[in-house]
Every structure is written in C-alpha cells, then in structure tokens.
Phi, psi and omega in degrees: 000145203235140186249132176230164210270063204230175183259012184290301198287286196298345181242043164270313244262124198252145197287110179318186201259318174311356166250329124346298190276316207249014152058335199204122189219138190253119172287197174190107198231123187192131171175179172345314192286001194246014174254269200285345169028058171229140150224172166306135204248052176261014159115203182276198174324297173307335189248000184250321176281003180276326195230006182211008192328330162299355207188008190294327188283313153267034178259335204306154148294020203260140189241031170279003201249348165002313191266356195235350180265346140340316187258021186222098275221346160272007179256166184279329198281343187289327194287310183311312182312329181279306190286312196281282183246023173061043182038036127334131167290145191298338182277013169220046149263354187262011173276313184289340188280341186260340162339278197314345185277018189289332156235051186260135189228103181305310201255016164266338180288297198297324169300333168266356165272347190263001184244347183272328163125047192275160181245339191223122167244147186223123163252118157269137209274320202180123150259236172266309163315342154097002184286151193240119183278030185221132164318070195287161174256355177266116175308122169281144171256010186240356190217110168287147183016100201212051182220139181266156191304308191257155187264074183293338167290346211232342169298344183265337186300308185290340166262328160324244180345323185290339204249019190045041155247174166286148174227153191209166173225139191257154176219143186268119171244001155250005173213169180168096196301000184248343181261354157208131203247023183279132180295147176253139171211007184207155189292358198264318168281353133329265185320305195285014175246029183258141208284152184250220177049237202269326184316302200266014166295308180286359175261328172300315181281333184265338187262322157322313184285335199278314189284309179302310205272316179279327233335105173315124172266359161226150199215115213237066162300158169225148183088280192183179195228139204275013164255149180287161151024275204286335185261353176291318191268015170269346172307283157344268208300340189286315205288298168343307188258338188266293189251146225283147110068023140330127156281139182227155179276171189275010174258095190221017215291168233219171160290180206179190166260351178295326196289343183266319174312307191299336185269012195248116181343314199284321160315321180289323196279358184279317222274306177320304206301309190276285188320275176350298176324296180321282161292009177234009178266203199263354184245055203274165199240150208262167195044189178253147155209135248219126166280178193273150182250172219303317186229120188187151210240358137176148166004154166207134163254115193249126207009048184237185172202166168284147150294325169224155182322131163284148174251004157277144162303115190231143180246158201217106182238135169184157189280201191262353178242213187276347182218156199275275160352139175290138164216106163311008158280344173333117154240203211301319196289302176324330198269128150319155137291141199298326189293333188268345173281324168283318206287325179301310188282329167300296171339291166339279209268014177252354178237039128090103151215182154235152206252122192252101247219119195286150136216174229206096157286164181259119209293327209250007167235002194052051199236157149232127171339157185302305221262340149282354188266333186296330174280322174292357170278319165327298164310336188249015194233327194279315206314321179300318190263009186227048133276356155322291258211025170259297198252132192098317181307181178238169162255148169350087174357293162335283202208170170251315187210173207191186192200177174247205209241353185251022178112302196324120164294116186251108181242157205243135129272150172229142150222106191009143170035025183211130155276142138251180161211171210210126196245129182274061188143167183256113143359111191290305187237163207279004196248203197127135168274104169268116195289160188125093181271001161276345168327127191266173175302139190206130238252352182170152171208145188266124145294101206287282237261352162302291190104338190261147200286140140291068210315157162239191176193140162285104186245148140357107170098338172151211198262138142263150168221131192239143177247155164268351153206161210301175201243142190280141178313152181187165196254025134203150181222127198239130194224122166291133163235098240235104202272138205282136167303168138250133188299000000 
C-alpha cells in the first residue's frame, strides 16, 4: 500500500502485528547529561510540577533537562553546576562524553536487552539539548560540530537488529535548546519554547536523514512537532513508503497559531495561571500523557497507566527511578523493585499496552549501572519462564483483571484456546480460588514457569486450583488455562 500525505490515507495505516506481539521494548536516554548525571531529588515528575510548579521545569528528576535547569540560577542543578563544575559551559561535556565512548560496546548492550527479553530498542537520537548521537550531515547553524564523531545510531542499530529486535529512534522534535537558550521554568515556558525561524526546516531534514539512513521501525517524537500540518503529514507518508511494517508515537501535535500565541510572555503566565491551579489540586493528573495529535499509530504513558484495558494500542514508558537520565544520586531505594516492575509491566500488557522500560547509562564509561543492569535481569530471568502468557497475547475480551478469593490481584492475557491469568504473588497455600463466574469453561491448566498440570475444579463463582507443592516465590505467577472446545 503506497500512503499519500492526506489524514485519510495516513490514518489507514495499521499497528503492525510485531509491535502487538512484543509488549517490552528498552528505551535509552545517554548524552552530555550523562556526565554530571544530577537533578533535583523532589520526588517524581508528578510531585515536582504539584509542589514546585514555578520552577518545575528546571526542577525536574529527569536529569536528561540538565542544560536547561542550569540556567535558573535559584534551582539546585544551578547550584550543583557552580560547585561541582564551576559553571563550565554545557557544551563541554561533549569532549568527556566522546572519552567515554572509547569504551562502550554497542553488542554487550544488545545482549542484555535481548537476554531481559526485549523485543524492541528506541534510542535516544537528539534530546533537548540538541547533541546528535549520530554524525549528521544537516548543520546545525546555531551549535558548531554539535554531533558525535562516531556513529553511535547505526552501531546500535547493527547490534540491535544482529541480536533479532527492532530498532527504533527517538527525537525531540518540539525542543531543542542551541535553537532557543531561553531559561524554561514553568510548563507554559516550557510549551512556548519550541524554536520557530530556520528550526523546522532543520528538524524535517534530521528526521529524513535518521529514516534513510537508519530506517528505524519506530520513529519516538517528543513534545510536539515544529511544522503545520501538511509537511509533518508528508513526513509520515515518505516514513511509511520507505520502510516496512513501522510505528510512529502520539507526540506530533503540529504547529499553530496556539504554538505563536505561547511565545508571547503575558500568554504564557494566562496559561500558568490555570496549569497551576490544575496541577497542584486533589485531582492534579499523574505522570505526562500528551493530548492526540491528528495522526498517530499509539498512544504513550509517561509514568502513568490506563485504568482499564485499551482498544487501541498503547505504550507505557519510565525510567527505573524518577528520571530517565543516569543520575548518580540514585541509590538502591531510588529504584523500582524487580517485583513491582514485573507486576506493572504484566498489568501493562494485560490492558494491550506495551512497556517501553529506560535505562539510563553512565557518560563517562558507557556502563549502565549495577543496579538497572540487575533489573533487567530480574525481568529477563520471570520472562524465560512466563512469556508463553506475554508475547503475542491480547487482552481478554471480558476483562483486564480478578482477583483470588484470598485478595491476590489477578490480570488476564488471551491467546486463541488459551487464558492465562497472572496472579500478582504467590499463594500462601497450594489450593487457592480464582474468582469469576465469566471464566470460560477449561480442558486443563499449567503452571508456566513450572510446567506442571494443575488440578482444577469448577465452583459457584469461578476455579479451585490445587498445586501439588507449594510454588517457589515469584512477582507473578502465570498459569495457562487452556480452554475447552466444542466438538
């Protein structure tokens, strides 16, 4: 099918069936910022624009926003930046930052997303700060050689892809700090700061060359996008035609006259006035989710979640602490726990979302930390033995979730002739109630990571399920219910 650059055509265009099937995908935020790897410690994203809202932006935990809380002189990275590096300019990190890549090994990278059981990596490519992890051949005209030597997208791509996932890149395409150096510190300076003039000729152009030259099976914008309408949907269809079986994210909102509005100060503080309100009251809205822009093939949750199964295709991204970025303030407590990153990502993926999961190396050896390299094993050690009832599935018709008769939270996957259910914990005892008088009828059930038959039994109301010894501890426990035909 040849895509033509109408919302007609492009919002034909179907979420391939490999980004269905592969529910976990590894993000990747590594860049200048991955050198001083500091932010402000006021909890997450959600708790900084609620309680710091004047200043939330160069408050954040993300500590990819570096170049720009720097530059707010009443913020802690402003301080740390005086003490630490002696308010050295943000552009020279990028000599320690290419040091480090003396040791980075692109297929040790891939072997540990291909051993946690990723199906798919999104690099970031170009972050706000505007350093390009690639040699580009489009010039920046406001930052001289504001490019890396080596050509870290296409060395990851070839190790990605060598190890049989997708590869895919993301790019900030609504900000981009050497093309407006104005400090940002509230969400209204924020929005009104996406650079006008010569950028979105140079942003159009950086993202053609990343689809020719790499072609990317996901192409991961952020913020919003610095062209009206029509050549962003012309982007698409060119994205479309040169390569197979692709994704594009839901941050695309296009340019406007609201984006010309946003840039005039008294607007921005109308706009403040209200967002404040909004965000610092009893209902204030968790994580970021971005409104949809005209075209786009799914959804994105940023450390947030659906309450209930979608019936659109959706992704659910964070990092493994509060910021995406490595930040060496981190300790072991700053960190998910492996049980609660597997029970989030199964939920995820029982309410058809997929979990696109950061990890966040450290600039000045290219390592990724001890204690994410520790999760992704944890993840990649329950996947071998439950992604039977992971990869591939649907969510239930029915339902998203259950529960057992002793409280245990329970969510449902579907696959042709098979249920699972993923029980959020391990059983006290080897007998246990799965609640649901909608449970369909069932010819046998599996302990996945086991392997051993289960008994059942049919009750008023749902299943006994009897094991024949008590079950080895686990952050979910996954049981196939391999549901009876009729002959």
């Amino acid at each position: 099918m040849t895509f033509a650059p109408t919302l007609k055509s492009l919002n034909a265009h179907e979420v391939p069936p490999w980004y269905e099937d592969a529910k976990f995908g590894i993000f990747i935020h590594w860049g200048l910022y991955s050198i001083p790897g500091f932010a402000s410690r006021f909890g997450s994203i959600t708790d900084v624009f609620r309680d710091h809202y004047d200043i939330a932006v160069a408050s954040t935990p993300y500590t990819e926003w570096y170049c720009n809380a720097i530059k707010v002189p009443e913020c802690e990275s402003a301080k740390h930046h005086r003490d630490v590096w002696h308010d050295m300019p943000y552009e020279n990190f990028r000599e320690m930052f290419l040091k480090g890549l003396e040791q980075w090994s692109p297929a040790e990278w891939a072997d540990s997303f291909a051993t946690a059981g990723a199906r798919y990596v999104v690099l970031v490519t170009k972050h706000h700060d505007g350093f390009c992890l690639w040699p580009s051949t489009v010039d920046n005209p406001h930052q001289k050689d504001w490019t890396s030597r080596r050509d870290i997208v296409g060395e990851l791509a070839q190790a990605v892809r060598a190890r049989g996932m997708r590869f895919g890149v993301y790019y900030s395409g609504g900000i981009d700090w050497t093309f407006n150096r104005e400090p940002l510190r509230t969400l209204a300076d924020f929005i009104g700061s996406m650079p006008g003039g010569d950028y979105p000729r140079y942003a159009d152009a950086q993202m053609h060359e990343l689809i020719a030259r790499y072609k990317p099976s996901v192409v991961w914008n952020d913020i919003a996008w610095p062209t009206p309408l029509q050549p962003e949907l012309q982007l698409f269809a060119d994205y479309y035609n040169a390569v197979p079986d692709v994704v594009v994210d839901d941050r695309w909102q296009p340019a406007n006259w609201m984006t010309v509005l946003m840039r005039i100060k008294l607007v921005r503080r109308i706009f403040d006035f209200f967002a404040k309100r909004q965000m610092t009251g009893k209902n204030a809205p968790q994580g970021v989710v971005t409104p949809k822009p005209p075209h786009y093939d799914f959804r994105t949750m940023e450390y947030t979640t659906f309450s209930t199964a979608q019936a659109g295709k959706w992704e659910a991204t964070r990092g493994m602490s509060f910021s995406f970025g490595f930040n060496r303030r981190d300790t072991e407590a700053d960190y998910l726990s492996i049980e609660t990153l597997v029970r989030e990502f199964v939920d995820t993926v029982s309410k058809n979302g997929n979990l696109l999961l950061n990890v966040g190396p450290r600039g000045e050896d290219a390592q990724i930390p001890s204690e994410q390299a520790a999760r992704l094993k944890g993840l990649g050690d329950w996947l071998k033995a439950n992604g039977e009832g992971i990869y591939g599935t649907r969510p239930w018709a029915v339902r998203a979730e259950g529960q057992t008769s002793d409280g245990t939270q329970v969510r449902f996957t579907a696959k042709p002739g098979a249920l699972y259910a993923h029980l959020l914990g391990t059983p006290d005892t080897p007998t246990f109630f799965l609640q649901g008088g909608d449970l369909p009828p069932v010819a046998r059930a599996v302990h996945l990571a086991s392997g051993a038959a289960v008994a059942f039994r049919r009750d008023e109301g749902g299943y006994s399920l009897t094991l024949s010894q008590p079950l080895e501890p686990s952050p979910v426990q996954a049981f196939r219910l391999d549901l009876l035909t009729e002959s």
